[in-house]
C-alpha positions, 0 to 999 in steps of 0.5 A: 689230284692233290698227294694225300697226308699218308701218302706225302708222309710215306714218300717222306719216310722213304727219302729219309730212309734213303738219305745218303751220307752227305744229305744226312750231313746237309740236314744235320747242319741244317738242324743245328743252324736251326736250333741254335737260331731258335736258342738264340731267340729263346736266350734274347727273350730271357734279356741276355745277349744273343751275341755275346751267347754266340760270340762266347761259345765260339771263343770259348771253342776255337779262340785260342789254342787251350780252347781247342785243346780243351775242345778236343780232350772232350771230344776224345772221350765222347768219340771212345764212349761213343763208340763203346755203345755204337758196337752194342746197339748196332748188334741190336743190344743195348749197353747203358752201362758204358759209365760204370765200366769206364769207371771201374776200368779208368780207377783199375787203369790208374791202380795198376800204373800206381802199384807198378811204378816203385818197380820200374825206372822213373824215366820215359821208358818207364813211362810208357811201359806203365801207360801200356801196363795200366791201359791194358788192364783198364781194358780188361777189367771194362770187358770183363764187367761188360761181360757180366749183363752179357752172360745174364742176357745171353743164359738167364734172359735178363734184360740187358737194360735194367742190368746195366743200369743196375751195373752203373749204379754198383760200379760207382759205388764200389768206386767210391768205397775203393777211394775212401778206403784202400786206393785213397792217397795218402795224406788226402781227405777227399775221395782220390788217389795219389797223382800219377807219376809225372813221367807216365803220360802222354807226350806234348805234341801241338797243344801245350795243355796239360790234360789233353795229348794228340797221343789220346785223339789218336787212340780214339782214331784207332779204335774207331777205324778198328771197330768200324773194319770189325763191323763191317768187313769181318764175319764177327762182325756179321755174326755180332750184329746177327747175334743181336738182331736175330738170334733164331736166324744166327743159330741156324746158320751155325752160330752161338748166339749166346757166345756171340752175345757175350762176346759183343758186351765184352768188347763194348766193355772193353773200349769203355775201359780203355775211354777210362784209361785215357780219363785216368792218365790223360786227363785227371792224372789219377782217379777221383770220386766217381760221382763226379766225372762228367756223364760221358758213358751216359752222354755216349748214348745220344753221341751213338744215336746221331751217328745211327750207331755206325763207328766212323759217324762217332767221329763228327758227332764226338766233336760236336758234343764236344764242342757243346761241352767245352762252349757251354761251360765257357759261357757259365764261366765268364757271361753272367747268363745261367747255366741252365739257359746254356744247357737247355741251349746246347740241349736243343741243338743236340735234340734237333740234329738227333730226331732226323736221324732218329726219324731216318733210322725208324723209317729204314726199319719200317719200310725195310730199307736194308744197310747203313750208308 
């Protein structure tokens, strides 16, 4: 007798469900080769070239060494970002507002090394002392504003969705009120600071590009490996994720839930403070108008997502995005073909790999299939 259609999607559900770390990796690059096939074809039917589509995205990512540079300085801010929001969902809260503690916490970063450094020797010692100085009250001042929908969800029930939202949109204004007015640079018309000094960066190592340093990958690194020990083999972590999925059971078992809540927003905040660090210093070299940084701690939401919120499966999925980033805005530079195609392209391949895992984690959930492999 034939499997019946509920049956084959149940067998399916559980397999996905199942799917250990190198099958879901098969099937990510399945999904990708897939999608990028379909794009091709989609670009080929607009009367572009496939080939030069393919041909540009692959240089623009691996053709030179300013390309991997560039490739890598993006991926550093998809994996940090990334991260931010894979602590809060994984303890089952949602912090959609990444971007506007990145924000808050990269113009705070950049303020502090620029009101320090008249006090300070203008030498590498200094340099550093300022980096160490400026990135650890970016830090501070991401977890404290991550802190603030994390004390509404915990002691007023707010929503921690429409907080955080609401948070972006404020942070982004305040940032951009700051930089028309009391941190504008002097002598400049737009809205942006003074640049950073020369010495207060980071070291050349490898790459020779002057917006991305190995130092700032590395960083990224840390604090993956720091979040996923956290998560995973301390009792906070346990009773973050506790906290945030069954606060009932957390509260019997001796935990403050609330506290843990408030804690667990705290500690997103602060990674996206320290992602606004590295914007501000390796990246920029100072601040600029808010609006128009690129949407990472929006873009952090699906690089979470693909890595079903686990830490250390940030790291592929910040390369890849990265990798889109970079070979998607090379294309618009030097092939006439339109942005839009390149972004409903790059869009597609994100879509595809996302939705198995997407599936994969809706299935653990439905036929309670415990623990993230």
């Amino acid at each position: 007798m034939s499997e019946s259609q509920p049956g084959r999607i149940e067998r399916l559900g559980r397999r996905l469900a199942a799917a250990g770390g190198l099958e879901r990796v098969a099937i990510a690059i399945a999904s990708a080769t897939l999608a990028l096939a379909i794009g091709l074809v989609i670009v080929a039917a607009t009367g572009n070239s496939p080939s030069l589509f393919l041909t540009e995205m692959i240089n623009g990512i691996f053709g030179s060494e300013r390309g991997i540079a560039l490739t890598l300085r993006e991926s550093t801010m998809f994996i940090l970002a990334g991260v931010a929001v894979a602590v809060a969902f994984r303890a089952g809260i949602f912090n959609i507002g990444v971007h506007g503690q990145l924000v808050l916490g990269g113009l705070a970063s950049v303020m502090t090394i620029l009101y320090l450094a008249p006090v300070l020797p203008e030498n590498t010692l200094g340099g550093w002392i300022l980096i160490v100085l400026g990135t650890l009250v970016g830090i501070t001042v991401g977890g404290l504003y991550g802190a603030l929908p994390g004390v509404l969800k915990a002691y007023a029930d707010a929503n921690e969705i429409i907080t955080t939202i609401m948070l972006n949109f404020i942070a982004l204004g305040v940032g951009l009120y700051l930089l028309t007015g009391p941190f504008q640079g002097e002598g400049i018309q737009e809205p942006r600071t003074d640049s950073l000094p020369e010495y207060a960066d980071f070291p050349q190592i490898l790459f020779s590009s002057g917006s991305f340093s190995l130092v700032g990958l590395l960083i990224a690194l840390i604090a993956v490996a720091l979040m996923y020990y956290l998560l995973t083999r301390t009792r906070v972590g346990y009773d973050m994720i506790t906290s945030g999925k069954q606060e009932a059971a957390a509260h019997y078992s001796g935990v403050n839930a609330k506290r843990t809540i408030v804690g667990t927003m705290t500690l997103s905040g602060m990674i996206a403070g320290l992602a606004g660090a590295i914007l501000g210093i390796m990246i920029i070299e100072g601040f600029v108008n808010p609006n128009g940084i690129s949407t990472y701690g929006y873009d952090a939401i699906a690089v979470s997502l693909l890595a079903a919120n686990n830490p250390l499966g940030v790291i592929p999925a910040g390369l890849l995005f990265g990798g889109l980033a970079r070979g998607g805005s090379v294309i618009g530079i030097t092939t006439d073909i339109p942005g839009q195609l390149v972004d409903g392209v790059t869009g597609l391949i994100v879509l595809f790999v996302a939705v198995p895992e997407l599936f994969r984690m809706g299935a653990k959930r439905f036929y309670d299939i415990g623990g993230d492999k």
